[in-house]
N, C-alpha and C positions, 0 to 999 in steps of 0.2 A: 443476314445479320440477325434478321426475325428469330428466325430458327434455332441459328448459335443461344439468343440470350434465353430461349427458352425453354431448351437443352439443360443452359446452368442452372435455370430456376430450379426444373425439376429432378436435377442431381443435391444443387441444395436440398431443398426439400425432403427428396430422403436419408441424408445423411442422419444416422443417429444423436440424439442428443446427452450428453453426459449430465450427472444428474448426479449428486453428494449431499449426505444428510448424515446425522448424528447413528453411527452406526451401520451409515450402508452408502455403496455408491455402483453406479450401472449406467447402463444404457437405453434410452428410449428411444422404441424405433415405431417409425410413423407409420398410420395405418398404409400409404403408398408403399412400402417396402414390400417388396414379394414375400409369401410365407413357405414354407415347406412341412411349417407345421400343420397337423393334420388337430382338428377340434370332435369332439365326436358333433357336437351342433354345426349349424349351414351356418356360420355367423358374418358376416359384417364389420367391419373395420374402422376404430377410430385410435387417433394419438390422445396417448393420454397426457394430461396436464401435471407438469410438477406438481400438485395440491394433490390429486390422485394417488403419485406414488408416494407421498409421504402416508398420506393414508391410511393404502395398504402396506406401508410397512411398519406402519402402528399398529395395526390390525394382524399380522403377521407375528411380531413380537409376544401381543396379548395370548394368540389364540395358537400358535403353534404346537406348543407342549403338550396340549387336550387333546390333538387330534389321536384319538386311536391308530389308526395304523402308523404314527409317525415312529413311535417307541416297536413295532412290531415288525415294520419294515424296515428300521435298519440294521445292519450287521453286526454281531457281535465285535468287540473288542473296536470298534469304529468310534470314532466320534461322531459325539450327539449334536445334529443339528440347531434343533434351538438354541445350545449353548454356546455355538460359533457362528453367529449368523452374521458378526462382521467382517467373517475371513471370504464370504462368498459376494464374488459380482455378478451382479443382476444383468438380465436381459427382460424389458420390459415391452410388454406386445399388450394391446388393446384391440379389444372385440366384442360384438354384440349378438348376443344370444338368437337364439327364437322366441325368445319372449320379450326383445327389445333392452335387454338388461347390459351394463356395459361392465363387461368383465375384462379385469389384469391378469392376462398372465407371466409370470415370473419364474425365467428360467433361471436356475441358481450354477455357480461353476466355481468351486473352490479357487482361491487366490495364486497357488501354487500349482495350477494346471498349465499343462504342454498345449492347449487349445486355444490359449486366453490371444493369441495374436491378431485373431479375427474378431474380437469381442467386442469391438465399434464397428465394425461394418456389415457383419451376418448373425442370424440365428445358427446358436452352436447347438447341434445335437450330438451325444456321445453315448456310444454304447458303453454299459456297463461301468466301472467306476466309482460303484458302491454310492457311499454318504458323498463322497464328491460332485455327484451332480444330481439334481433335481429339482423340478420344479413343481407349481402350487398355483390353481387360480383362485382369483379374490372376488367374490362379487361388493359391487358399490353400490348396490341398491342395497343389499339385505345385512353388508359390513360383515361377511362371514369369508373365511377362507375355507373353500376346498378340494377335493379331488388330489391330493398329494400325492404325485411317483415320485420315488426316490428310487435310481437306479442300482440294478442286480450286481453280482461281482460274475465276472466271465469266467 
């Protein structure tokens, strides 16, 4: 019986957490969820807090437009990221640098995607797909967003 209740605990535990604010809503998944994502740092794992992801979606908002490569990386005749930032659901993963910093990052998956079925219970990665998917990390220390991929068209 031990075992059963402790099974549930840590199934609870990682089930994602859903998450809606003024202009965006996702998923927060806890640092115990397995990653497949690949960091280029050795980082470290924490769940980030509702207050977090507002944060960095405020932080997101402000700074997105600036970043160079955003305007260069994406596809002609596509739509502009910054300017539809509430048609895309979030995948929110939390991680700690090598330098102890506790980075968001924010997988983005337009609204309208054939992948969106798993999007409470795994990290979606999709090849190609142009502006429809990509993602962006936030640091919380420094309040900057960056490193932007936005995927290729195949």
């Amino acid at each position: 019986m031990k075992a059963l209740l402790t099974m549930l605990v840590l199934l609870i535990a990682q089930q994602p957490v859903f998450v809606k604010g003024k202009g965006f809503k996702g998923y927060i998944f806890s640092e115990d969820v397995e990653m497949y994502v690949h960091f280029k740092e050795k980082p470290g794992r924490f769940t980030p807090t509702r207050a977090e992801v507002i944060l960095c979606e405020k932080l997101l908002k402000e700074q997105l437009r600036n970043i160079k490569q955003s305007r260069a990386a994406q596809c002609a005749g596509s739509l502009v990221i910054h300017e539809n930032l509430q048609r895309y659901i979030r995948q929110y993963v939390g991680y700690i640098n090598e330098k102890g910093e506790k980075i968001l990052w924010i997988n983005m998956l337009w609204d309208e995607s054939s992948y969106l079925e798993d999007v409470d219970k795994r990290i979606i990665m999709v090849d190609d797909g142009g502006n429809s998917y990509w993602n962006v990390k936030v640091s919380l220390k420094s309040a900057k967003i960056y490193d932007l991929q936005i995927n290729g068209h195949g």
